[in-house]
C-alpha positions as CSV (number, residue, x, y, z in Angstrom):
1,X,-34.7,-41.0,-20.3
2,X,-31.5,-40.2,-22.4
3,X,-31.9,-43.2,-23.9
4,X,-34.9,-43.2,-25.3
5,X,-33.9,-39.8,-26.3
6,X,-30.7,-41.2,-28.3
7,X,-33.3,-44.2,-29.6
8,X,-35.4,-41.7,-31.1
9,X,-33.0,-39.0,-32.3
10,X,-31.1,-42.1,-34.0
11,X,-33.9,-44.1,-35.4
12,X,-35.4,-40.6,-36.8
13,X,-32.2,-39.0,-37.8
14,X,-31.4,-42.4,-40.0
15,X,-34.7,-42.1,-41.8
16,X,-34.6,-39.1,-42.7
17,X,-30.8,-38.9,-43.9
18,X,-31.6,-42.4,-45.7
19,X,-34.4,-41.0,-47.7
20,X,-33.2,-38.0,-48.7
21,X,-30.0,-40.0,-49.9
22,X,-32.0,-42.3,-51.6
23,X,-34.1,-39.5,-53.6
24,X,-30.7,-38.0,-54.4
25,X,-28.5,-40.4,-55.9
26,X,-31.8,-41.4,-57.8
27,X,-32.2,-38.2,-59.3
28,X,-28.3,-38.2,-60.1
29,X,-28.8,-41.8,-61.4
30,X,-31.2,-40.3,-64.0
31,X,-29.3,-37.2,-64.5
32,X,-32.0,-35.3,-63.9
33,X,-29.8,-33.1,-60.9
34,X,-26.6,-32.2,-62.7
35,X,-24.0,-31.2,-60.3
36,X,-22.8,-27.4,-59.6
37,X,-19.3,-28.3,-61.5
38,X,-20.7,-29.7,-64.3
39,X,-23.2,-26.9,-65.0
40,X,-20.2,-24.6,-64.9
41,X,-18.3,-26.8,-67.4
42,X,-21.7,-26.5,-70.0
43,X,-21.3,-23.2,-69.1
44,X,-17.6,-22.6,-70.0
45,X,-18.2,-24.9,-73.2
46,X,-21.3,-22.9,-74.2
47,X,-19.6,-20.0,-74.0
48,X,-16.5,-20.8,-75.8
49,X,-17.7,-22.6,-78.4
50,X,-20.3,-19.3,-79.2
51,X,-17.0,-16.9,-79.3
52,X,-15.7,-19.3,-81.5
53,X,-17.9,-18.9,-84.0
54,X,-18.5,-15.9,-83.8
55,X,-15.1,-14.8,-84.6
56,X,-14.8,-17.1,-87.5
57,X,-17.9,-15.8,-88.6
58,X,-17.6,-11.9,-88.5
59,X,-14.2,-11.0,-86.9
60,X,-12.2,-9.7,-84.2
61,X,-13.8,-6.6,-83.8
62,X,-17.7,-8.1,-83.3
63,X,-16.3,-10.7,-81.2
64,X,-14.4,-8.3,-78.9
65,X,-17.3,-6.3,-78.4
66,X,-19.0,-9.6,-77.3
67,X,-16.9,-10.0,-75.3
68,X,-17.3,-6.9,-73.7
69,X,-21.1,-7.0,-73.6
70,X,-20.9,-10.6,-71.6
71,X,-18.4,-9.1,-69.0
72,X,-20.3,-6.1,-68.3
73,X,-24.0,-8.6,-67.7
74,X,-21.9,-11.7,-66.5
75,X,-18.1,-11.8,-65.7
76,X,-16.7,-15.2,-66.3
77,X,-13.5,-14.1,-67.2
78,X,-13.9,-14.1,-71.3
79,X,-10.4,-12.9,-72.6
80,X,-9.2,-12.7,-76.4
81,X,-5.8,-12.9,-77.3
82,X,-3.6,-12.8,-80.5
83,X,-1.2,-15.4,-80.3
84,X,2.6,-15.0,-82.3
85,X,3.9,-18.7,-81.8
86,X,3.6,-20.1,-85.1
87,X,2.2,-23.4,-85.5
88,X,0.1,-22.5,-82.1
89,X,-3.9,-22.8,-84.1
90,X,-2.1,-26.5,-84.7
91,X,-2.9,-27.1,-81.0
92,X,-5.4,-28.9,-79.8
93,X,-8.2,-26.9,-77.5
94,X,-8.6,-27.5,-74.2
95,X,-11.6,-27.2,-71.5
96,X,-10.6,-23.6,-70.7
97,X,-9.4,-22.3,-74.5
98,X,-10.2,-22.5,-77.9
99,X,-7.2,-21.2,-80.7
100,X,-9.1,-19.7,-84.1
101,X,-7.0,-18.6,-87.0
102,X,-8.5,-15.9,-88.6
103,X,-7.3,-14.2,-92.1
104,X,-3.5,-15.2,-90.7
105,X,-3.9,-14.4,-87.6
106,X,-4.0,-17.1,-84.7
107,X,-6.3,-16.3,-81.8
108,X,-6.7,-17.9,-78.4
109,X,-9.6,-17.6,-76.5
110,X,-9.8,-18.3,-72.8
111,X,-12.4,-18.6,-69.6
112,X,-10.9,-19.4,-66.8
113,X,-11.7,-22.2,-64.1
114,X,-13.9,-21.0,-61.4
115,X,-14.6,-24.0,-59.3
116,X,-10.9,-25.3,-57.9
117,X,-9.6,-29.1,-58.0
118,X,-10.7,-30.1,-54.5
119,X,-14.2,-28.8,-54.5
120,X,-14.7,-30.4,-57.6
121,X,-13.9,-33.7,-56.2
122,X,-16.0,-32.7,-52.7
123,X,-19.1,-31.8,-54.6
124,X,-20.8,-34.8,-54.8
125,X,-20.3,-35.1,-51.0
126,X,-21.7,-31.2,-50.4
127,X,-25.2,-32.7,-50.6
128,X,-24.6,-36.0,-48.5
129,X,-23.2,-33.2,-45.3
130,X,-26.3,-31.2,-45.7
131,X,-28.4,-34.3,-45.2
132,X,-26.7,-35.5,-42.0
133,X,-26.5,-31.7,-40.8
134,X,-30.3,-31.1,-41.5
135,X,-31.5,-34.1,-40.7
136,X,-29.5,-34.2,-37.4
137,X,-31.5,-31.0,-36.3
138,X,-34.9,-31.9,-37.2
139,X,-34.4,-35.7,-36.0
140,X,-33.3,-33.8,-32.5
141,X,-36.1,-31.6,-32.6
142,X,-38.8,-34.0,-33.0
143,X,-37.3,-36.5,-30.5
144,X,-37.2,-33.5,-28.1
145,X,-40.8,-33.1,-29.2
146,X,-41.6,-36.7,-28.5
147,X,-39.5,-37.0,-25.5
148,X,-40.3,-34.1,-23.4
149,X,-43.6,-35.2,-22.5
150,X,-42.5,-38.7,-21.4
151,X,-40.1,-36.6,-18.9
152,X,-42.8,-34.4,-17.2
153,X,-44.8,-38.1,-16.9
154,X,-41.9,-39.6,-15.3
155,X,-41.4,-36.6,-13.0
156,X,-44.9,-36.6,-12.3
157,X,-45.4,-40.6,-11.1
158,X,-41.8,-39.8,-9.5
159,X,-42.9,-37.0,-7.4
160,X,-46.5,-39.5,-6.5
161,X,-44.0,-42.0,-5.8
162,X,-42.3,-40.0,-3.2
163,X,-46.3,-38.4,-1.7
164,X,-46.3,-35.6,-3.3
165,X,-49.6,-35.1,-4.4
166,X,-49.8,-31.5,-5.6
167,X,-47.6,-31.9,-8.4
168,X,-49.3,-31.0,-11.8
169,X,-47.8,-31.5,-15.4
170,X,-50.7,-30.4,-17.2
171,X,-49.5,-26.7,-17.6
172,X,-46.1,-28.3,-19.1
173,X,-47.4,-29.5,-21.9
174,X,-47.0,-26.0,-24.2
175,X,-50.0,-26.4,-25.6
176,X,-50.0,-29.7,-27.2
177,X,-54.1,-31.0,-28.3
178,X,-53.0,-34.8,-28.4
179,X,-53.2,-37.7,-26.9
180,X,-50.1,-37.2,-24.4
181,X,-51.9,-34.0,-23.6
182,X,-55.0,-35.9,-22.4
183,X,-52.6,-38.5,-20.3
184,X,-50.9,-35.6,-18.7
185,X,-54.5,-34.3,-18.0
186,X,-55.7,-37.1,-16.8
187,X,-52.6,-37.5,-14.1
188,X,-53.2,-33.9,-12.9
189,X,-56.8,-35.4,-12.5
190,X,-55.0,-38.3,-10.4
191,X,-53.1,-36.5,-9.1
192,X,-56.0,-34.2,-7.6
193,X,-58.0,-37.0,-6.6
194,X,-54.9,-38.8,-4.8
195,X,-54.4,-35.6,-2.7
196,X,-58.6,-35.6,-1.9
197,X,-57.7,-38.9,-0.5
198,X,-54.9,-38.1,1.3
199,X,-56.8,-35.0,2.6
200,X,-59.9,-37.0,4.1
201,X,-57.8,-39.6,5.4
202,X,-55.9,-37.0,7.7
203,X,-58.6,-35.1,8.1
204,X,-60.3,-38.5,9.7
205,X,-57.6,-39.1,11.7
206,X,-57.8,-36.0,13.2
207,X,-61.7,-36.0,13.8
208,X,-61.5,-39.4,15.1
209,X,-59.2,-39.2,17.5
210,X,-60.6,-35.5,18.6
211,X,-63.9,-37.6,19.0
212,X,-62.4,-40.3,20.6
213,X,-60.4,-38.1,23.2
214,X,-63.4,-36.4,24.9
215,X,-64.8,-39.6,26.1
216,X,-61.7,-40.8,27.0
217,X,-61.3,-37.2,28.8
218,X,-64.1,-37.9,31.0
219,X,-63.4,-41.7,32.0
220,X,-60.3,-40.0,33.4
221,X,-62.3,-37.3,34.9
222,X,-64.9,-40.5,36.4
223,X,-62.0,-41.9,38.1
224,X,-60.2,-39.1,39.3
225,X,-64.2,-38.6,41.3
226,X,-63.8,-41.7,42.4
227,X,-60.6,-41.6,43.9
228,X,-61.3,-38.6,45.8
229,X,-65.0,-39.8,47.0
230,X,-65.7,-43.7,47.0
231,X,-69.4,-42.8,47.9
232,X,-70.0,-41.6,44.6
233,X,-69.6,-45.1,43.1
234,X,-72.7,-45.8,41.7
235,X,-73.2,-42.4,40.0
236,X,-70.0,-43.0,38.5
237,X,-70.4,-45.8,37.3
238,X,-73.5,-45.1,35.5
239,X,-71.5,-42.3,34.1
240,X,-69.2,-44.5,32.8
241,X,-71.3,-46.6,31.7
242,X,-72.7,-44.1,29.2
243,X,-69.0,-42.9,28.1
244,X,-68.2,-46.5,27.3
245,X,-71.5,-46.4,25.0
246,X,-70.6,-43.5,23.1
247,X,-67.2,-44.9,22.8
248,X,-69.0,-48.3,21.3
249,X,-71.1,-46.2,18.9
250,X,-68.4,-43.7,17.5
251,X,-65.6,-46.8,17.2
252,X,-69.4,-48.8,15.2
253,X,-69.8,-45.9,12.7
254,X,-66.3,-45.7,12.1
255,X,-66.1,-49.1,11.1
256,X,-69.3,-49.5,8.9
257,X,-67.8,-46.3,7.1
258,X,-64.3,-48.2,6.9
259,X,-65.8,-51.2,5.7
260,X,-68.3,-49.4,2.9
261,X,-65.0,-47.4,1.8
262,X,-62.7,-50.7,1.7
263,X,-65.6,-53.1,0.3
264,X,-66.5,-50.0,-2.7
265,X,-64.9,-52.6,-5.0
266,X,-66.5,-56.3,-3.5
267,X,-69.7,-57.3,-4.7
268,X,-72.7,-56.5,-3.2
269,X,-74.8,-59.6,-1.0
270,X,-77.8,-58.4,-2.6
271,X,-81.8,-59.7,-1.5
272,X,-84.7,-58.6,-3.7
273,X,-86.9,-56.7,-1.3
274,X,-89.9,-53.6,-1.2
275,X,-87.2,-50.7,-0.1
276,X,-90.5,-48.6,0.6
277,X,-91.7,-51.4,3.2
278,X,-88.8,-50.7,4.6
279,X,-88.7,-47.0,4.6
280,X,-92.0,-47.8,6.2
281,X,-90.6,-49.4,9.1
282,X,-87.7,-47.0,9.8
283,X,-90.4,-44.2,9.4
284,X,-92.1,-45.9,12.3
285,X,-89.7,-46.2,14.7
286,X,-88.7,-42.5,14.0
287,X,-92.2,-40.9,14.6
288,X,-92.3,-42.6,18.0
289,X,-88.9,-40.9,18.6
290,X,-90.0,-37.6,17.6
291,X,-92.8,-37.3,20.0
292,X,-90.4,-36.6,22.5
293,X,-89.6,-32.5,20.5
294,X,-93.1,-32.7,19.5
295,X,-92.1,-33.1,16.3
296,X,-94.9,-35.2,13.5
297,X,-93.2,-36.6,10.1
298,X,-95.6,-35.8,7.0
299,X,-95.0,-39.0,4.5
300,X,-96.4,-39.6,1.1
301,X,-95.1,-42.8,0.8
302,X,-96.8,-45.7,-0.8
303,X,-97.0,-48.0,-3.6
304,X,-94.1,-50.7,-3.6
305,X,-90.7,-50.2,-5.0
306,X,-89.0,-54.4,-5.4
307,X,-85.1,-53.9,-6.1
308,X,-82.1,-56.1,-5.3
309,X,-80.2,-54.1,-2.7
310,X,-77.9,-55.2,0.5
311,X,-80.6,-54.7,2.9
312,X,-78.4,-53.7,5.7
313,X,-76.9,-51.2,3.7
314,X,-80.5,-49.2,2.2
315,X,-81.4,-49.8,5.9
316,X,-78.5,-47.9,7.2
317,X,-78.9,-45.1,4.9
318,X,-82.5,-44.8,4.9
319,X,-82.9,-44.9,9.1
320,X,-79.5,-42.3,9.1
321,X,-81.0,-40.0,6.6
322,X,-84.3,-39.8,8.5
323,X,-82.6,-39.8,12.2
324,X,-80.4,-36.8,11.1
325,X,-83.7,-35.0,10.0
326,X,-85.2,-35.9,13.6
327,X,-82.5,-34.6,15.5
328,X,-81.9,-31.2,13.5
329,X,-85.5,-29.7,12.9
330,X,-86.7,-27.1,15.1
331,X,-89.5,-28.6,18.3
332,X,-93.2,-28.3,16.9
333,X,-91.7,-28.7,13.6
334,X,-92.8,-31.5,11.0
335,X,-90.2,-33.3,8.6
336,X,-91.9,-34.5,5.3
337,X,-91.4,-37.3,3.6
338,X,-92.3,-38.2,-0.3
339,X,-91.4,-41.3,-3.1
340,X,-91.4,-41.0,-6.8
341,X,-91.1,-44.3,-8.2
342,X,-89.9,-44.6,-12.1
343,X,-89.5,-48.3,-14.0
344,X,-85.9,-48.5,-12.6
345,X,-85.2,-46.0,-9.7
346,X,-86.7,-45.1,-6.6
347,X,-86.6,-41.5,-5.1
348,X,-86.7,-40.5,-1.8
349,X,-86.7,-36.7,0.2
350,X,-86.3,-36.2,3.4
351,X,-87.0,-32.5,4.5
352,X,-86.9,-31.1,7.7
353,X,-87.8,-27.6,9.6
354,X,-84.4,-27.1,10.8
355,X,-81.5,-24.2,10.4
356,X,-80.1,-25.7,6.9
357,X,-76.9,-25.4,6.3
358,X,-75.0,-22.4,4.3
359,X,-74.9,-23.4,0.2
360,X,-71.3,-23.7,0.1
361,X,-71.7,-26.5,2.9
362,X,-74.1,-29.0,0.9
363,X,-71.3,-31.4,-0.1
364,X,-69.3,-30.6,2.8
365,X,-71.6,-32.3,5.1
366,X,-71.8,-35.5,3.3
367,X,-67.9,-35.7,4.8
368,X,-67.0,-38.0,7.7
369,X,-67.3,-35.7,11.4
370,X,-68.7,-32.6,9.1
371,X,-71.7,-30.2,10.0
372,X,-72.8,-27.5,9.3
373,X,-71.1,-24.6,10.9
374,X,-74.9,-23.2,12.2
375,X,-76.3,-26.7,13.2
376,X,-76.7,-26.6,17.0
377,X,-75.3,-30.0,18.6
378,X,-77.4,-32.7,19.0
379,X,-75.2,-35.4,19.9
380,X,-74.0,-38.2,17.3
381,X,-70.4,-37.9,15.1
382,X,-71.3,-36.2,12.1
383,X,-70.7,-39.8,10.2
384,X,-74.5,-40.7,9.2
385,X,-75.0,-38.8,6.1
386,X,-71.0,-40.1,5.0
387,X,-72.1,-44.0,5.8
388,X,-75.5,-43.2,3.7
389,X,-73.9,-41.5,1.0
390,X,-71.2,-44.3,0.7
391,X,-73.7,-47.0,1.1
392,X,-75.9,-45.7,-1.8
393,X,-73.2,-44.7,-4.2
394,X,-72.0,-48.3,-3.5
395,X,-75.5,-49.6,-5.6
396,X,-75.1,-47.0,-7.9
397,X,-77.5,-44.8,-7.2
398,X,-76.8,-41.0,-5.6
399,X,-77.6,-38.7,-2.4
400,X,-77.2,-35.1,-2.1
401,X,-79.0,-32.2,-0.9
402,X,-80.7,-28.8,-1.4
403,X,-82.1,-25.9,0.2
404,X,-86.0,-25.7,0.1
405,X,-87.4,-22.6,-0.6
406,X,-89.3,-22.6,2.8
407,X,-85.9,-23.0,4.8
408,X,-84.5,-26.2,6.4
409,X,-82.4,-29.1,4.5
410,X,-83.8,-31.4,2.0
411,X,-82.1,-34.7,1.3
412,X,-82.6,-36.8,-2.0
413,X,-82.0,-40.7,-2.6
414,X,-82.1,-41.8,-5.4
415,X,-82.3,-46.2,-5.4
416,X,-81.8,-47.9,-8.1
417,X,-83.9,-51.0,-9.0
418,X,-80.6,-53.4,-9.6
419,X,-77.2,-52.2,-8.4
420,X,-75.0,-49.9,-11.0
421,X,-71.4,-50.0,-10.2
422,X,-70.7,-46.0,-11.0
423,X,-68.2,-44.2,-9.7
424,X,-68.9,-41.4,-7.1
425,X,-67.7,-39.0,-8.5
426,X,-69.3,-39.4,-12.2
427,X,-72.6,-39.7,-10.2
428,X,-71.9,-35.8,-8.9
429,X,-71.2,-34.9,-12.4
């Protein structure tokens, strides 16, 4: 970075010193900015050549009180002298005297030289140092200016290089309203969303292998029975055999939520078909499962809704919406279901009679292994509304959910008719 600091400070400092030059050996071209030596020569000449005058004119005694008058308002050093050397008003006058002979007598009159021999002959270099002085420190201020910015970027992507997520730059930028303001806005926005990432993915670590460890728990527990009483066999291994299920199912809904997370930026294998046929058909399957908790599904559901979706992924979301309803609403409850169909999107709601969950928890549930804290366990992983949410987002459309006024959970999806590659979190805006 000191480099492009010295790149800057030079390229700027030699613009400025160069232009200013320019404008000032033009205007001395053109005589139009006379030196501080020269005015004080027009000066000395000016004022000589008036006290010469005047004493040939009116005398010694007016030009002595001249001279007195011009000391007293400006001193310059004005002297009058009588001069005995005969043959001296035969000299010739100088820059500093003039000699006047005045009814027989000889006068000299004399201003002395303010400005000495070596500042003379430095002046016209004064003005070239106070170019390359001032235009050193504004050419280093505005490359620090310019620079500084460019340094909190590069300690930013440094500090992401290295994992460190929670590093902001935003706040460094004093105030600035431009465009490297925005950039270092949009890295803290990066930045944030980097550290989400980073966050879930630890955070699914942790659930799966806390999920994956209780099963695992009990296979151990199975063959430690075993050991102890053979007899138990076939118990056991039915007991196994539904461990090794849950195991299949958990390490299944992990990988359709891998692959929906990994494939967010492949094309969809779309299929034109009537997503409310098949909203149909899951809603079928899940009224026969709900007899079981005595529990009836309410739909107003018709019409036809034609779009060109991955029918295995509206499937999956649809049936994991409607399942997660099933399971959490209260026995001798009803879940409702209703459609509203525009020229481009289909919307479906899926409420259910259930606890809810607190207001602070709606987008928290839509994480992988979340629930809400009051839900009562039902089985499953906590991974169907993430898989439905990902696999609706990934057509461009959105899912999230509300609290009815009559209690419960309501969940919205919203279809669209042809896929719209949107980014999640613009659709939550």
């Amino acid at each position: 970075m000191p480099r492009l600091f010295k790149k800057f400070f030079l390229i700027t400092w030699l613009t400025l010193a160069a232009s200013v030059a320019i404008i000032i050996l033009t205007l001395n071209f053109f005589e139009t900015l006379p030196s501080a030596s020269k005015l004080e020569r027009q000066k000395r000449e000016v004022i000589l050549n008036l006290t010469e005058n005047l004493l040939a004119k009116d005398g010694e005694d007016a030009v002595r009180r001249f001279a007195r008058t011009s000391e007293d308002a400006v001193p310059v050093g004005l002297t009058i002298s009588e001069i005995a050397e005969s043959g001296a008003c035969t000299d010739r006058s100088t820059a500093e005297t003039r000699t006047v002979l005045k009814d027989g007598i000889c006068y000299r009159i004399f201003v002395p030289q303010r400005y000495s021999v070596i500042l003379d002959k430095l002046g016209p270099f004064v003005p070239a140092f106070g170019i390359l002085i001032s235009s050193a420190i504004s050419a280093a201020a505005l490359a620090r200016y310019l620079i500084r910015p460019v340094v909190h970027l590069r300690d930013g992507l440094s500090a992401l290089a290295h994992g460190r997520f929670d590093v902001r730059i935003g706040h460094k930028m004093a105030g600035r309203k431009d465009e490297v303001s925005a950039l270092a806005h949009d890295f803290d926005s990066s930045a944030a969303r980097l550290q989400e990432l980073q966050d879930a993915q630890q955070r699914l670590f942790h659930d799966v292998s806390h999920e994956l460890r209780s099963p695992l728990s009990r296979l151990q527990a199975v063959g430690g029975v075993l050991r102890q009483s053979p007899a138990k066999l076939d118990a056991m291994l039915d007991r196994m055999d539904r461990e090794v299920e849950r195991l299949d199912a958990l390490v299944g809904e992990v990988l359709t939520l891998a692959r929906l997370t990994a494939g967010s930026r492949l094309p969809l294998k779309t299929q034109t078909l009537d997503v409310i046929d098949l909203l149909n058909e899951i809603l079928g399957d899940a009224a026969f499962e709900a007899q079981a908790r005595e529990v009836s599904i309410t739909t107003n559901v018709d019409d036809s809704f034609l779009a060109e979706v991955e029918g295995e992924l509206i499937c999956r979301a649809l049936e994991n919406v409607i399942r997660n309803a099933v399971k959490y609403t209260a026995e001798h409850s009803h879940i409702t279901v209703q459609c509203e169909t525009t020229a481009d999107l289909l919307k479906v709601c899926v409420a259910d009679q259930g606890p809810g969950v607190r207001r602070d928890e709606l987008e928290r549930i839509f994480q992988p292994f979340s629930r809400g804290n009051d839900a009562a366990p039902r089985g499953g992983y906590g991974l169907g509304l993430a898989i439905a949410r990902q696999a609706i987002e990934r057509h461009g459309g959105r899912v999230y959910a509300s609290l009815p006024d009559v209690g419960g959970l309501a969940i919205m999806l919203e279809i669209p008719r042809r896929p719209a590659m949107r980014s999640a979190a613009n659709d939550r805006g």
